[in-house]
PDB file of N, CA, C and O in Angstrom:
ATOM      1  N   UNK A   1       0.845  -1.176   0.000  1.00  0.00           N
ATOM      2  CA  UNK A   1       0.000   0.000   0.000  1.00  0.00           C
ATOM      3  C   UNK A   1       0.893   1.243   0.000  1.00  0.00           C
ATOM      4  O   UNK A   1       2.013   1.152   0.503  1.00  0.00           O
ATOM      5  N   UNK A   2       0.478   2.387  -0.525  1.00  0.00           N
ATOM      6  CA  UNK A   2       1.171   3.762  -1.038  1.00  0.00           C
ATOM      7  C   UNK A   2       1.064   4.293   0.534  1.00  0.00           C
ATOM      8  O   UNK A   2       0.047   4.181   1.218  1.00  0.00           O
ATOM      9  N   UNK A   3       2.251   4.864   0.949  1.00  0.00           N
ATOM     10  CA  UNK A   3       2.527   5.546   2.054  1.00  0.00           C
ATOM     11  C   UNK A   3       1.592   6.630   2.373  1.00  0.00           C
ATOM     12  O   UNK A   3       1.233   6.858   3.529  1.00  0.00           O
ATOM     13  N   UNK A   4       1.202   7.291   1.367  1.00  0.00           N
ATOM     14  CA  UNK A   4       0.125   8.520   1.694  1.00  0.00           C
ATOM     15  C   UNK A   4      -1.124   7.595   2.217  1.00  0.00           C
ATOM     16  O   UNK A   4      -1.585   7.726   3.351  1.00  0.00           O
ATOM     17  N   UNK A   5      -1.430   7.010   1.630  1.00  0.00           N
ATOM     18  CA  UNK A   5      -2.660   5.826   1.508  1.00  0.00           C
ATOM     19  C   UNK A   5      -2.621   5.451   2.865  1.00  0.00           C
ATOM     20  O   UNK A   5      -3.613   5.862   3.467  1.00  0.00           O
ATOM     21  N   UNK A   6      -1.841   4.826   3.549  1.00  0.00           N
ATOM     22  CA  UNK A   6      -1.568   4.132   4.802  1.00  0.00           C
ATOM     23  C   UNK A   6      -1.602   5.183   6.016  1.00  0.00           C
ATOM     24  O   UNK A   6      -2.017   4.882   7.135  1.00  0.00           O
ATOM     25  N   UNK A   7      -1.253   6.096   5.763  1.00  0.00           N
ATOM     26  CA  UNK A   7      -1.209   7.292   6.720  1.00  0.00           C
ATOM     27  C   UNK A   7      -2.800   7.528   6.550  1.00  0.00           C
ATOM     28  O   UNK A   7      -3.369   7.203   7.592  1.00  0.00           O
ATOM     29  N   UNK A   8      -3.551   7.919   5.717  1.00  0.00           N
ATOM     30  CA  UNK A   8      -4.780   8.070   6.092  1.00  0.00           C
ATOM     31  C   UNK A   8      -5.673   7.059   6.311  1.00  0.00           C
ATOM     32  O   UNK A   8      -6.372   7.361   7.279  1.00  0.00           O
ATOM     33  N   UNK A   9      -6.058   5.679   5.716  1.00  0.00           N
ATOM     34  CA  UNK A   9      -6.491   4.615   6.370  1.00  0.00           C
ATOM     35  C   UNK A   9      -6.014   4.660   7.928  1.00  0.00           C
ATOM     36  O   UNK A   9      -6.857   4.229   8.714  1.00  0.00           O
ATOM     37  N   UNK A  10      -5.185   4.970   8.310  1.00  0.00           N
ATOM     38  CA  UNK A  10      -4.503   4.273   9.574  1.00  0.00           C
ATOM     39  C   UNK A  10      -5.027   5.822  10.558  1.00  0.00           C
ATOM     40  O   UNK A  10      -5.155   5.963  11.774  1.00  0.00           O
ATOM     41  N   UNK A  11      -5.152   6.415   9.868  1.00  0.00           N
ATOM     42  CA  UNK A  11      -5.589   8.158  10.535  1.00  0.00           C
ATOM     43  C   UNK A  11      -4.481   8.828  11.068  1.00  0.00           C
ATOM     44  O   UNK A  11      -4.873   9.819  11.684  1.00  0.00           O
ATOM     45  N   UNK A  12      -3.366   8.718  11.091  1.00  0.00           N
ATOM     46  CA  UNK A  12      -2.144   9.263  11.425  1.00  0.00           C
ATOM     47  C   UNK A  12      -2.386  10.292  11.137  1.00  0.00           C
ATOM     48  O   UNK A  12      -2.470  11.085  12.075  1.00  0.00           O
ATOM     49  N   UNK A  13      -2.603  10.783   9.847  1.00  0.00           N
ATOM     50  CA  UNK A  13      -3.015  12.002   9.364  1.00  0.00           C
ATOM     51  C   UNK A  13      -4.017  12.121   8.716  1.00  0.00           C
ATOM     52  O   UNK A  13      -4.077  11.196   7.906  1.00  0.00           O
ATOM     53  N   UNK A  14      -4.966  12.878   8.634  1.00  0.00           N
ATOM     54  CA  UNK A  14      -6.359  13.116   8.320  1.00  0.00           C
ATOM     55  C   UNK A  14      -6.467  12.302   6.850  1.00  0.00           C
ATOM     56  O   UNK A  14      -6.631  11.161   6.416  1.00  0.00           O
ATOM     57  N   UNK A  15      -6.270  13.607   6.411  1.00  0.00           N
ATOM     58  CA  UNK A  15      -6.457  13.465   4.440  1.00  0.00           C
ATOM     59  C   UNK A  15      -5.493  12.813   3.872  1.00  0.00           C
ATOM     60  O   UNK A  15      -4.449  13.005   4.496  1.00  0.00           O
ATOM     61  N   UNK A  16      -5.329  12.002   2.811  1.00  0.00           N
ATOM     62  CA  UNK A  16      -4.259  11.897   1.772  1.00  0.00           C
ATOM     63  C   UNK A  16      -3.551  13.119   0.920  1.00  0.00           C
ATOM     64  O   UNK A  16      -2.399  13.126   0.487  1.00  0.00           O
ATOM     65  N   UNK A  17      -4.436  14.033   0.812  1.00  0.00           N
ATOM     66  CA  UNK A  17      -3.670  14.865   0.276  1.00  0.00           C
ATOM     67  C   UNK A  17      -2.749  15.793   1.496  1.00  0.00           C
ATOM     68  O   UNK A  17      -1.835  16.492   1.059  1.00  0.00           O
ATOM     69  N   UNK A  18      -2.944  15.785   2.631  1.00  0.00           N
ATOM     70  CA  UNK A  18      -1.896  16.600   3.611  1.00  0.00           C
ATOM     71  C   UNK A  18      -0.874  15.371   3.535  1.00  0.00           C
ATOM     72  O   UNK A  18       0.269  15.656   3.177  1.00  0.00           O
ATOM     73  N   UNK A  19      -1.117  14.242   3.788  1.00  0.00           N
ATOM     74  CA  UNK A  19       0.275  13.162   3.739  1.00  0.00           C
ATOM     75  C   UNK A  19       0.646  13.254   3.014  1.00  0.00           C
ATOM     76  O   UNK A  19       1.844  13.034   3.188  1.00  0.00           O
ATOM     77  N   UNK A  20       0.344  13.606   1.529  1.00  0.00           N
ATOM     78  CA  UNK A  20       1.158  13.647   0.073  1.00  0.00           C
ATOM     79  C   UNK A  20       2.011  14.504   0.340  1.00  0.00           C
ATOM     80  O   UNK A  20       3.227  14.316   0.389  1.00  0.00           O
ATOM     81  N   UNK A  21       1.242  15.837   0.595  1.00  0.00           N
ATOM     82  CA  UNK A  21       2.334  17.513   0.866  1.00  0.00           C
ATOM     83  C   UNK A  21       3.501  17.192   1.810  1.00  0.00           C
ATOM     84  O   UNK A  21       4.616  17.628   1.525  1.00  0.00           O
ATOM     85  N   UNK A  22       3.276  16.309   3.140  1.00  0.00           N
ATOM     86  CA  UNK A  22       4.233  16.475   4.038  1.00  0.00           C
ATOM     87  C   UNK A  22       5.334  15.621   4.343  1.00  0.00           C
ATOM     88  O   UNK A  22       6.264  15.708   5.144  1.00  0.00           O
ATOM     89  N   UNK A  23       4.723  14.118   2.844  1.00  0.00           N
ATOM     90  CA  UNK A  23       5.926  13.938   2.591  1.00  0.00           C
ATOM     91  C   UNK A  23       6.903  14.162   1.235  1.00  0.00           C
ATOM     92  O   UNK A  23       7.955  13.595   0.941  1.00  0.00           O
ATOM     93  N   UNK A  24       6.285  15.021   0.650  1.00  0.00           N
ATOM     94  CA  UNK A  24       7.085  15.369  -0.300  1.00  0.00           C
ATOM     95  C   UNK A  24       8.013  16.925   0.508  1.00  0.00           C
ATOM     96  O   UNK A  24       8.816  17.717   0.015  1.00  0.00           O
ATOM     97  N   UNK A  25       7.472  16.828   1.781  1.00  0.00           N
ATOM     98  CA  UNK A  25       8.666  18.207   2.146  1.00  0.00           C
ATOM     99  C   UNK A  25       9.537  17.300   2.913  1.00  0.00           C
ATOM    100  O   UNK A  25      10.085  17.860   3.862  1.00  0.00           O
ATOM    101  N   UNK A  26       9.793  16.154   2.772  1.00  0.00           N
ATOM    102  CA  UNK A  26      10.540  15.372   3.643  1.00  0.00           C
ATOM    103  C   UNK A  26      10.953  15.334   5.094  1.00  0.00           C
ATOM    104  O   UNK A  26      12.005  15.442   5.725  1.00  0.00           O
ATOM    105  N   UNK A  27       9.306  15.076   5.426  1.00  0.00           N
ATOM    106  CA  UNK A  27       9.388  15.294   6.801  1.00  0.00           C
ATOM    107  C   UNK A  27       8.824  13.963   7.246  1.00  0.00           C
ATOM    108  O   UNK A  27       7.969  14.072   8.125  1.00  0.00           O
ATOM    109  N   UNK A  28       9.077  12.836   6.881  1.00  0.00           N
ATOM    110  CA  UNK A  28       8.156  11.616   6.993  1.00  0.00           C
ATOM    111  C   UNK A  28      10.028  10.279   6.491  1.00  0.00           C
ATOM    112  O   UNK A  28      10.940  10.608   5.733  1.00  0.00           O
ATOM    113  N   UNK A  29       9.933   9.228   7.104  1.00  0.00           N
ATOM    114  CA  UNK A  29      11.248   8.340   6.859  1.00  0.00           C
ATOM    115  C   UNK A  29      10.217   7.342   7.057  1.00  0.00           C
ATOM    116  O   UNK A  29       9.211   7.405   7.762  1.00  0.00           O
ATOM    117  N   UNK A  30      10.748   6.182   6.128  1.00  0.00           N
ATOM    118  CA  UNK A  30      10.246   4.786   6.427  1.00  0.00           C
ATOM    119  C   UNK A  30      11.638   3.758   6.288  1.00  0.00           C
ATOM    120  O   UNK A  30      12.351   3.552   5.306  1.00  0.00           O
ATOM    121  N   UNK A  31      11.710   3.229   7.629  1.00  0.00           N
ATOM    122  CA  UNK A  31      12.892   2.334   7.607  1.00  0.00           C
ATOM    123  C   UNK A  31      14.282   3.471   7.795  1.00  0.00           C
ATOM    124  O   UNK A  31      15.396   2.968   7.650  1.00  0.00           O
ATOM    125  N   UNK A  32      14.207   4.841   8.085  1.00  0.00           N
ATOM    126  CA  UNK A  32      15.056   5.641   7.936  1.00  0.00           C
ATOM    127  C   UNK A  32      15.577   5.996   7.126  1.00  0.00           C
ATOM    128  O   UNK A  32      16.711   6.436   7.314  1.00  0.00           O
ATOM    129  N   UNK A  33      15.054   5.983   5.924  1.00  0.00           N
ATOM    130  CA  UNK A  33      15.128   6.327   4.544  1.00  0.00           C
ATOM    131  C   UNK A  33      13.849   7.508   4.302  1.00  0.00           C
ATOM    132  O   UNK A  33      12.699   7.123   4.515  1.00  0.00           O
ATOM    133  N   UNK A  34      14.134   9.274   3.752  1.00  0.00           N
ATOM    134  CA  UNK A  34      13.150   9.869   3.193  1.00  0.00           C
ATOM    135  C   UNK A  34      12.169   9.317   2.926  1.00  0.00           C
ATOM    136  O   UNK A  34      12.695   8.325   3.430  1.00  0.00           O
ATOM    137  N   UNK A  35      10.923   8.853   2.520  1.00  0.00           N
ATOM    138  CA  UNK A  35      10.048   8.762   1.695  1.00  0.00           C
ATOM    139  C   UNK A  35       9.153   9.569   1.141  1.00  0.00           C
ATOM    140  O   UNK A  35       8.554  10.552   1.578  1.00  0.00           O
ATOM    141  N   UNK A  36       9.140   8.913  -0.082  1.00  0.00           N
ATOM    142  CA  UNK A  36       8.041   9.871  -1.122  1.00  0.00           C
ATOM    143  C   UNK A  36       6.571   9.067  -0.879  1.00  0.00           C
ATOM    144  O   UNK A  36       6.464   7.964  -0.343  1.00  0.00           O
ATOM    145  N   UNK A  37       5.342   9.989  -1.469  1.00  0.00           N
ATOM    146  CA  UNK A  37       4.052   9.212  -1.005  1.00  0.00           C
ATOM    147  C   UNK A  37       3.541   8.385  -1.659  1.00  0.00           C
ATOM    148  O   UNK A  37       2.445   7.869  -1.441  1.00  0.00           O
ATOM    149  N   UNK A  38       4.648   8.048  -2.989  1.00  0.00           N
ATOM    150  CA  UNK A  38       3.902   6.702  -3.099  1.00  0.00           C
ATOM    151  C   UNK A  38       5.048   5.575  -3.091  1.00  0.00           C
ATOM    152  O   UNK A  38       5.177   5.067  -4.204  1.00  0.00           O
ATOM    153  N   UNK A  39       6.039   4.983  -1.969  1.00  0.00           N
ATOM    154  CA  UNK A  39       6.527   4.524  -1.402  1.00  0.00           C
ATOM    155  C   UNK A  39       5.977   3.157  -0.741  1.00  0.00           C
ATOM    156  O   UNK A  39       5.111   3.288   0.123  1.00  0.00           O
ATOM    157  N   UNK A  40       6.425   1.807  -1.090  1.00  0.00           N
ATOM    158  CA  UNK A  40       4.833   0.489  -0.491  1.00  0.00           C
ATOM    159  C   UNK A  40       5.286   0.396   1.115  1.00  0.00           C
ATOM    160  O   UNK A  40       6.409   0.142   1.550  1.00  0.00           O
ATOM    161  N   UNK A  41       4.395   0.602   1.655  1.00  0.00           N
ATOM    162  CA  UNK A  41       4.444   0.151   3.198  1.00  0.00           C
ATOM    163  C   UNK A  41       3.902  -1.379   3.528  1.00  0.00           C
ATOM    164  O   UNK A  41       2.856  -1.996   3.327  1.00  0.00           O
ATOM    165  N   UNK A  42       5.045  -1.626   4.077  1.00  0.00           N
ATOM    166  CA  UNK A  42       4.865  -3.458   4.249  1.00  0.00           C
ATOM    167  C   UNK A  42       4.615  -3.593   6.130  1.00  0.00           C
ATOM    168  O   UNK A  42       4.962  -2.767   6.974  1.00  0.00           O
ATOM    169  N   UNK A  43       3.992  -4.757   6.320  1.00  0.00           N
ATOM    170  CA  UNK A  43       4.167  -4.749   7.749  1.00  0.00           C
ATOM    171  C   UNK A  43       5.642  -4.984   8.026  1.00  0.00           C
ATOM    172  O   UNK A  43       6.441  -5.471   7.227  1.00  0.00           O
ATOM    173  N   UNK A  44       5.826  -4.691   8.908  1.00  0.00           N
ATOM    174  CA  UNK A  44       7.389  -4.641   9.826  1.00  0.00           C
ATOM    175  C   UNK A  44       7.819  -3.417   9.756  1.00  0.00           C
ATOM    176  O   UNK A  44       8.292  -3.029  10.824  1.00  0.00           O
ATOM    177  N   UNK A  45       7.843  -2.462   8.691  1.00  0.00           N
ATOM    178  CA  UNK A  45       7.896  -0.967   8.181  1.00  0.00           C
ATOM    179  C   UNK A  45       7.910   0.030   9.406  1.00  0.00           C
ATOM    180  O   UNK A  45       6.875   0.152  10.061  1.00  0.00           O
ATOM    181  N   UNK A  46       9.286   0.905   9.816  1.00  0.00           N
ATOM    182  CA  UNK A  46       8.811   1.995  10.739  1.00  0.00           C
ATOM    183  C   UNK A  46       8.313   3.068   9.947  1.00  0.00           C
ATOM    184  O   UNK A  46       8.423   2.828   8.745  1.00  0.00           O
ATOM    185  N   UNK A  47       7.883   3.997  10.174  1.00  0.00           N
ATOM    186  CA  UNK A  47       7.419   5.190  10.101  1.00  0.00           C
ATOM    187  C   UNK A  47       7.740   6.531  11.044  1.00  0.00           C
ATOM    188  O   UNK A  47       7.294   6.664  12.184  1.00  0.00           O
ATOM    189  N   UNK A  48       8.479   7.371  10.455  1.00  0.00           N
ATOM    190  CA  UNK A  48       8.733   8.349  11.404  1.00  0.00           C
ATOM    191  C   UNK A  48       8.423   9.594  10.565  1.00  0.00           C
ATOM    192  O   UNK A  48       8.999   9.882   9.516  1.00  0.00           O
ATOM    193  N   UNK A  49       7.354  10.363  11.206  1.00  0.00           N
ATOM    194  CA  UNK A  49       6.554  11.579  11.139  1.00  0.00           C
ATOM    195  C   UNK A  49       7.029  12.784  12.106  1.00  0.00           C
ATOM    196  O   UNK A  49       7.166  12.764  13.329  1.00  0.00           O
ATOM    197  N   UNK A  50       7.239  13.835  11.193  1.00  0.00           N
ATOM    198  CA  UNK A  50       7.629  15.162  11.923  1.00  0.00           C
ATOM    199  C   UNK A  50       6.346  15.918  11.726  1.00  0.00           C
ATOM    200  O   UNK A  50       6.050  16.432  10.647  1.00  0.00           O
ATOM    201  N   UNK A  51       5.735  15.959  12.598  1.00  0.00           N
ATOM    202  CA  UNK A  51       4.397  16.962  13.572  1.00  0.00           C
ATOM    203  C   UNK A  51       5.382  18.272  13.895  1.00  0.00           C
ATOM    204  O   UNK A  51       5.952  18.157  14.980  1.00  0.00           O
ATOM    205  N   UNK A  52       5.669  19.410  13.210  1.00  0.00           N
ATOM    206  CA  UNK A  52       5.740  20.569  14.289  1.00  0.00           C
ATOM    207  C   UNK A  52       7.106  20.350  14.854  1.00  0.00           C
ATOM    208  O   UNK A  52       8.100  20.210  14.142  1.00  0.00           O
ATOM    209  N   UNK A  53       7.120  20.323  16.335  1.00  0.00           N
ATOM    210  CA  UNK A  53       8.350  19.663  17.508  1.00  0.00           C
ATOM    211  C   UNK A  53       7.730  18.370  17.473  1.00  0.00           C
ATOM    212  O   UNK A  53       7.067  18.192  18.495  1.00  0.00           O
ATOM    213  N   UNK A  54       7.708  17.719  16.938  1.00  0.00           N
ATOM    214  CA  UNK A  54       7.655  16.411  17.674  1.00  0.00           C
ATOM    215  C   UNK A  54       7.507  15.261  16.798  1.00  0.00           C
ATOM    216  O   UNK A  54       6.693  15.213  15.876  1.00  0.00           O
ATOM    217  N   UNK A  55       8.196  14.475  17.065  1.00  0.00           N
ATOM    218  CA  UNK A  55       8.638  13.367  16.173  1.00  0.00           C
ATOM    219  C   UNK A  55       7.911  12.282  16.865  1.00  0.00           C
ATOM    220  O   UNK A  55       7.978  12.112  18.083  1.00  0.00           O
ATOM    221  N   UNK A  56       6.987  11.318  15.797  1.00  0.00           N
ATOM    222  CA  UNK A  56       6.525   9.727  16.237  1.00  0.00           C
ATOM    223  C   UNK A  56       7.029   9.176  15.134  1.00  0.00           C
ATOM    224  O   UNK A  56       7.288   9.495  13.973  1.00  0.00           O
ATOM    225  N   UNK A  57       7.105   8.037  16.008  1.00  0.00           N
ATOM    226  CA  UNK A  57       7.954   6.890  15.257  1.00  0.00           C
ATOM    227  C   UNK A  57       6.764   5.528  15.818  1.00  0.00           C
ATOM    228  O   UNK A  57       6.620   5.076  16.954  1.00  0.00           O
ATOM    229  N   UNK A  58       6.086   5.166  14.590  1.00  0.00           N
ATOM    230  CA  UNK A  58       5.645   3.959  14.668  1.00  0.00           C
ATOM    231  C   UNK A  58       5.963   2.415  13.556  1.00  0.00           C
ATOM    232  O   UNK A  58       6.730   2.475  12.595  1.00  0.00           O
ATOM    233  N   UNK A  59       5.490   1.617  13.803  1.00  0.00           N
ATOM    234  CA  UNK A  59       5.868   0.514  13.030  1.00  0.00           C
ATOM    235  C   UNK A  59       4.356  -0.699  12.606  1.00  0.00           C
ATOM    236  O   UNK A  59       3.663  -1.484  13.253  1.00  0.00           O
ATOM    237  N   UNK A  60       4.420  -0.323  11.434  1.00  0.00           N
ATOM    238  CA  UNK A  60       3.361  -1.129  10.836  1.00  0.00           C
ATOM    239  C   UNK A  60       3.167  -2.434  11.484  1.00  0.00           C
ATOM    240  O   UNK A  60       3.992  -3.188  12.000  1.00  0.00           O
ATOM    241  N   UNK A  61       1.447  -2.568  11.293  1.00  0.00           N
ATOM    242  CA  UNK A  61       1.253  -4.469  12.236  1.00  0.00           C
ATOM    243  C   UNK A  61       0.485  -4.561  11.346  1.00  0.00           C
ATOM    244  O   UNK A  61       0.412  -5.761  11.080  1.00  0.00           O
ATOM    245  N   UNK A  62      -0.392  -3.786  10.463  1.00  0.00           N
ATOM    246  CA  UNK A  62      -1.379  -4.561   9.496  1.00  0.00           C
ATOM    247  C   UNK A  62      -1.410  -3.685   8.602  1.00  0.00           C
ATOM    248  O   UNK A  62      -1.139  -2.492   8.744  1.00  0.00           O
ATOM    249  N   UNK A  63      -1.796  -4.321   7.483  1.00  0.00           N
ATOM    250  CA  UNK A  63      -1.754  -3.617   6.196  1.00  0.00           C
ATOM    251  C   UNK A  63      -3.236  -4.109   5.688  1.00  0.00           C
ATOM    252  O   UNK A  63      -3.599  -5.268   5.492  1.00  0.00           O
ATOM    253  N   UNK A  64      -4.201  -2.554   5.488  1.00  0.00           N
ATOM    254  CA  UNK A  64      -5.236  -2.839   4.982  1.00  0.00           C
ATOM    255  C   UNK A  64      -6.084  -1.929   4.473  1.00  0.00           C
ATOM    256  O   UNK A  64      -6.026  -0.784   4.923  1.00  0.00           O
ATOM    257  N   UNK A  65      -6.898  -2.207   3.589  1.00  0.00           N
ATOM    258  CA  UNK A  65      -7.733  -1.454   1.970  1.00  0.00           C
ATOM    259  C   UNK A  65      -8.086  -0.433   3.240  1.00  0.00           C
ATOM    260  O   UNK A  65      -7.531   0.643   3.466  1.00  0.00           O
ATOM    261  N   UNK A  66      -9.007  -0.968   3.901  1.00  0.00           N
ATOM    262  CA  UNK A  66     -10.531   0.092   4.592  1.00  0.00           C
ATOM    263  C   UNK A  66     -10.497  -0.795   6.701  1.00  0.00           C
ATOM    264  O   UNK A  66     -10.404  -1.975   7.038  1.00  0.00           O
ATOM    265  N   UNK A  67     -10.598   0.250   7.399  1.00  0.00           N
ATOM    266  CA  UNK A  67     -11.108  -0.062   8.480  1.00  0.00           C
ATOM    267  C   UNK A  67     -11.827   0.846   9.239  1.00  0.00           C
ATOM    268  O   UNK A  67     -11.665   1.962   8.745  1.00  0.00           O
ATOM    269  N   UNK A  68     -12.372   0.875   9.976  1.00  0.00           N
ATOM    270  CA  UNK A  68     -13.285   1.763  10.905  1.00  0.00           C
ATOM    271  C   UNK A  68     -12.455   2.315  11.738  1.00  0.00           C
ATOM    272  O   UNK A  68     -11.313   2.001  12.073  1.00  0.00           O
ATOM    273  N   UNK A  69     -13.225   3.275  12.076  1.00  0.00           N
ATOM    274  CA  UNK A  69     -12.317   4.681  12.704  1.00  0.00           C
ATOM    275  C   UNK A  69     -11.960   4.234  13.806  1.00  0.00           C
ATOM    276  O   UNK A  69     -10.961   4.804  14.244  1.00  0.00           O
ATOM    277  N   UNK A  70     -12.532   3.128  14.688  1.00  0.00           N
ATOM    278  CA  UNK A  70     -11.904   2.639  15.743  1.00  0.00           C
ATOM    279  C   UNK A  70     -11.075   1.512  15.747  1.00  0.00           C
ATOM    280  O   UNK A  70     -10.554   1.168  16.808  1.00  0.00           O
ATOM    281  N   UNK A  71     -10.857   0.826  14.614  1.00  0.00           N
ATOM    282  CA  UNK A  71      -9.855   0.021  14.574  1.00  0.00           C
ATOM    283  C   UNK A  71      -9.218   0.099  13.744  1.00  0.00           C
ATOM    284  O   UNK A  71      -8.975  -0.861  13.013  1.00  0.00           O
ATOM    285  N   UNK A  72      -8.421   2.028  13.476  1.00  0.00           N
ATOM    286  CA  UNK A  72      -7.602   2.249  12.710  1.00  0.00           C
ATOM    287  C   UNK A  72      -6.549   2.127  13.899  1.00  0.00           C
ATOM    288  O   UNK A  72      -5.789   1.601  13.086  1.00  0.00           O
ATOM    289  N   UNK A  73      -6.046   2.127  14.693  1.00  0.00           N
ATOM    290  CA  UNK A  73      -5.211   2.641  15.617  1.00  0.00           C
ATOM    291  C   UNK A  73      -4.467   0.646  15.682  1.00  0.00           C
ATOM    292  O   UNK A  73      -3.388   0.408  16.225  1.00  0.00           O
ATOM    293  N   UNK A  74      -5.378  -0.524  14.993  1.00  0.00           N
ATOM    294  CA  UNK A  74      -4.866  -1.574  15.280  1.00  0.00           C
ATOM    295  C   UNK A  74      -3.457  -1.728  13.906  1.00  0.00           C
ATOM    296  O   UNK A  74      -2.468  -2.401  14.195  1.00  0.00           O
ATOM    297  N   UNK A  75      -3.538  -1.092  12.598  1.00  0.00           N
ATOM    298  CA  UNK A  75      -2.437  -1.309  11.985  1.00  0.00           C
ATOM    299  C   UNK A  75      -1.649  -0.603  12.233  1.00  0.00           C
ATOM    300  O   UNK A  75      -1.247  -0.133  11.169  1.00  0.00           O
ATOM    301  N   UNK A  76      -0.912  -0.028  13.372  1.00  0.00           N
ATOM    302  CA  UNK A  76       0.039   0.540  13.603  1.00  0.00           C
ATOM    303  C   UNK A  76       0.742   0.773  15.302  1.00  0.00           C
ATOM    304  O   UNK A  76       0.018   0.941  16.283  1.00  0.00           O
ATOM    305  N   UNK A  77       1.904   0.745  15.350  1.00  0.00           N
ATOM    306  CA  UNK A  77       2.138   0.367  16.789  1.00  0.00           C
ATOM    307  C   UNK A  77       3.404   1.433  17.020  1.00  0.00           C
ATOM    308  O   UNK A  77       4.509   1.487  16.480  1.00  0.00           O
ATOM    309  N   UNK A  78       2.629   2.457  18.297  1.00  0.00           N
ATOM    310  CA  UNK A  78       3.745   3.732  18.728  1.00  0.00           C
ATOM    311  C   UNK A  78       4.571   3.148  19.050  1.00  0.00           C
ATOM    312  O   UNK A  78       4.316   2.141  19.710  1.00  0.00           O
ATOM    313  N   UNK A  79       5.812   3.444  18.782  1.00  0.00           N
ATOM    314  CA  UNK A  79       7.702   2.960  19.330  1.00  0.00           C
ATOM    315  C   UNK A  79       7.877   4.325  20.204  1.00  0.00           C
ATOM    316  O   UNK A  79       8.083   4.330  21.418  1.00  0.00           O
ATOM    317  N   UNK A  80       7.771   5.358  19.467  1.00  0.00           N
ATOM    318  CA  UNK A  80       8.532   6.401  20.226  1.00  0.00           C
ATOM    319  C   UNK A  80       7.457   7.526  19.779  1.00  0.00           C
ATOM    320  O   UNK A  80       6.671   7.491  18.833  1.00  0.00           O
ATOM    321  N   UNK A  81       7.659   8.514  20.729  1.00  0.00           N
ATOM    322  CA  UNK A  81       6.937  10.321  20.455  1.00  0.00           C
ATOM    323  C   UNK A  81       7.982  10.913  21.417  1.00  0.00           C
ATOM    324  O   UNK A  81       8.061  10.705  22.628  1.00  0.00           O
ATOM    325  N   UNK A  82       9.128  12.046  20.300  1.00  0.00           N
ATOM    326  CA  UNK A  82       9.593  12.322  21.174  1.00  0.00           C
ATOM    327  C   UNK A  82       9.419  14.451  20.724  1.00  0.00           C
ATOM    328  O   UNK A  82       8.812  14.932  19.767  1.00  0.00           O
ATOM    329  N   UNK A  83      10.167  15.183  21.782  1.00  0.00           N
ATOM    330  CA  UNK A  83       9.776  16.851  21.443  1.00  0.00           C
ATOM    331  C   UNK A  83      11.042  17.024  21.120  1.00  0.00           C
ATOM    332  O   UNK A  83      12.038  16.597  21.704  1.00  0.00           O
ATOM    333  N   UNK A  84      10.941  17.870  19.865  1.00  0.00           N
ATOM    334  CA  UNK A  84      12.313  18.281  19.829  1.00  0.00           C
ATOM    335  C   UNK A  84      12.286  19.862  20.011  1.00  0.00           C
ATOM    336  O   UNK A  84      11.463  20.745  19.767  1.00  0.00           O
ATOM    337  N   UNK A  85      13.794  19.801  20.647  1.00  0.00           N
ATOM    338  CA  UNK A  85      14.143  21.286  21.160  1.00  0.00           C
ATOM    339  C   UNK A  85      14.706  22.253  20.013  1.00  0.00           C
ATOM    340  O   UNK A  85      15.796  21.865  19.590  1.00  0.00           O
ATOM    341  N   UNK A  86      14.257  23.336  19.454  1.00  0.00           N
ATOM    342  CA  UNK A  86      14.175  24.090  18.619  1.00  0.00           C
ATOM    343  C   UNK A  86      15.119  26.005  18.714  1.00  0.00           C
ATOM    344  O   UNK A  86      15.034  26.962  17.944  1.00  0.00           O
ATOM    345  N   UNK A  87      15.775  25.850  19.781  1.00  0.00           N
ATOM    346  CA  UNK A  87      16.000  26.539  20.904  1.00  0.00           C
ATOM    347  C   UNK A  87      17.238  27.370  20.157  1.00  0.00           C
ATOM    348  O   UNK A  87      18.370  27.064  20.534  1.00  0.00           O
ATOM    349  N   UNK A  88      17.100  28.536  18.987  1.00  0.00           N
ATOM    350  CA  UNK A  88      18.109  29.070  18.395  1.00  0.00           C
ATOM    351  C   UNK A  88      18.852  30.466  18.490  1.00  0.00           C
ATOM    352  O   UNK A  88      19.823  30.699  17.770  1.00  0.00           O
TER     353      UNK A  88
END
C-alpha cells in the first residue's frame, strides 16, 4: 500500500492529500530512509513523522484497503513520540 494511503487509512493524518504535501517536504522516513508518497508500506515498516516539535515513530502491524475509525489505531504500533528542542 502507497505511504500517503496508509497514513490516512490508519488516521495518522487526516487526508491523503496533507500526507502527500508532508511527505514530499521530507518530513516523513520509512525504515530511515526519506520517503516519497507513493513509497509500499509493508508490515514490519517503521514510520517516522515530523508533527511541528515532535517526532513519532511507529511501526506497521497490518496492512489494509478500509477499516473503521476505531480500529484504525490496530495497523500501527507507537515505538517512540519524542519533542524536539528548537531553541536558536
Amino acid at each position: 500500500m502507497r505511504l500517503d494511503k496508509f497514513l490516512k487509512v490508519s488516521r495518522l493524518i487526516k487526508r491523503r492529500p496533507l500526507a502527500k504535501q508532508i511527505a514530499e517536504q521530507n518530513r516523513i522516513k520509512v525504515n530511515g530512509m526519506v520517503a516519497k508518497p507513493s513509497v509500499n508500506v509493508a508490515i514490519g515498516d517503521e514510520i517516522e513523522i515530523t508533527f511541528g516539535q515532535t517526532i513519532v515513530t511507529v511501526k506497521v502491524t497490518l496492512v489494509k484497503e478500509h477499516v473503521k475509525k476505531d480500529e484504525a489505531t490496530t495497523l500501527y504500533e507507537v515505538i517512540k513520540e519524542e519533542k524536539i528542542n528548537r531553541d536558536d
